[in-house]
N, C-alpha and C positions, 0 to 999 in steps of 0.2 A: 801691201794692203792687208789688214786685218779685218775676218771675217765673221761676222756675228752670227753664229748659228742657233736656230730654234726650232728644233723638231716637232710641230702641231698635227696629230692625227686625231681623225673623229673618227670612231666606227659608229658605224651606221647599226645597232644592236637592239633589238624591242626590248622593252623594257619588261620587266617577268609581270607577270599581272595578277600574281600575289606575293606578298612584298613583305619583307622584313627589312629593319633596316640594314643588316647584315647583308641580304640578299642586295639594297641597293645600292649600297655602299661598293659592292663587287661590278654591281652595272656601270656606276659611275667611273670607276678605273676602268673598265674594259670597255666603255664607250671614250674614253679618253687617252686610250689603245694604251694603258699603263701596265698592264700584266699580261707577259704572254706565256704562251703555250707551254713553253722551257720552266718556267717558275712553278715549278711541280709542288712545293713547298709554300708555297705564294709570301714567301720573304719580301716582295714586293708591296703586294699589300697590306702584309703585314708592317711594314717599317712605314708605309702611309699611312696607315691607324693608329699608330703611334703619333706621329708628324700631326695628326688631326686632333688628338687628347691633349701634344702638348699646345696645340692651339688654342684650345679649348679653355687650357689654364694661365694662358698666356706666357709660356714656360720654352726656352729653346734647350734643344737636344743635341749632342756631340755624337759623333759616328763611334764612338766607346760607350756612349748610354744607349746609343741601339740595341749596337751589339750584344752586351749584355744583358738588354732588359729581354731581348726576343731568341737569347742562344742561338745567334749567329755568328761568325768568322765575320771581322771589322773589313777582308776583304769583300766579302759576299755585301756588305751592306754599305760600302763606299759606291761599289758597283750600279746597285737599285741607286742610289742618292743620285751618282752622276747623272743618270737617263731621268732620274725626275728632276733634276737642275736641267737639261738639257730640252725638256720637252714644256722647261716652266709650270714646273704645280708647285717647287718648293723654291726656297731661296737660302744663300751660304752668306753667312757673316760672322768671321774671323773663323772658328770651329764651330760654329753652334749653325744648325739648321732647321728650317722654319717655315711652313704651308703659305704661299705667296697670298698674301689675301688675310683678312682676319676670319673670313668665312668663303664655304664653299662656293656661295652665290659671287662673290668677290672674285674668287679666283677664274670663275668662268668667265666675269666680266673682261676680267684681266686680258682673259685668252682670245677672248673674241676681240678684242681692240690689239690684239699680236696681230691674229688671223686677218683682219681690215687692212690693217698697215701693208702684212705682205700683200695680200690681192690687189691691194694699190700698186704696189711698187709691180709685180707681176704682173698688170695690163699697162700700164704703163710698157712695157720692153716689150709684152706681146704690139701694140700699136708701132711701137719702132721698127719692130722687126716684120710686120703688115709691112710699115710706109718701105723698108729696104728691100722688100723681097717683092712689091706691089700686089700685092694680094688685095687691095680694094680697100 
């Protein structure tokens, strides 16, 4: 059996309450638990502001135009790519990667009809496992 995995975290994080879009651009990955602590460099964020420009131009990018464009190591930036493929902001086709969505608001959509799908599928087995264990 093959496993589809989709890592969905929301941090619960107030939003700064005064605002550049700089500043929210950084909420929004960190409420979308995309850049942690370790990303000293924020390579992370960084390679998703890229990922958001070439959105912007309608333009896809190779893990060698990251690289370069942000003087990173194509490992460090395959690295950030996976966990943003893995937690669905971005999407892979052939080499070239790409902001799942043509805009931000898309892409939340996107995640919130992830996030529905699993809570379905996860009260569904929580009920199974009520009616097997009879918890009521």
């Amino acid at each position: 059996m093959k496993m589809f995995i989709r890592k969905i975290s929301i941090v619960n994080i107030r939003r700064p309450p005064e605002r550049s879009v700089n500043e929210d651009l950084q909420w929004f990955g960190h409420a979308l638990g995309l850049f942690g602590e370790r990303d000293k460099d924020k390579s992370c964020f960084r390679i998703f502001i890229e990922l958001l420009k070439s959105t912007k131009k309608q333009e896809y990018l190779t893990s060698d135009d990251l690289a370069e464009d942000l003087g990173l190591s194509r490992g460090t930036v395959v690295h950030h790519l996976n966990g943003l493929i893995e937690r669905g902001i971005i999407r892979h086709e052939g080499n070239y990667y790409a902001l799942r969505g043509e805009n931000l608001a898309e892409l939340i959509q996107d995640i919130h009809r992830d996030m529905e799908r699993s809570l379905v599928d996860i009260k569904q087995a929580a009920e199974e496992l009520d009616r097997a264990l009879k918890l009521g």
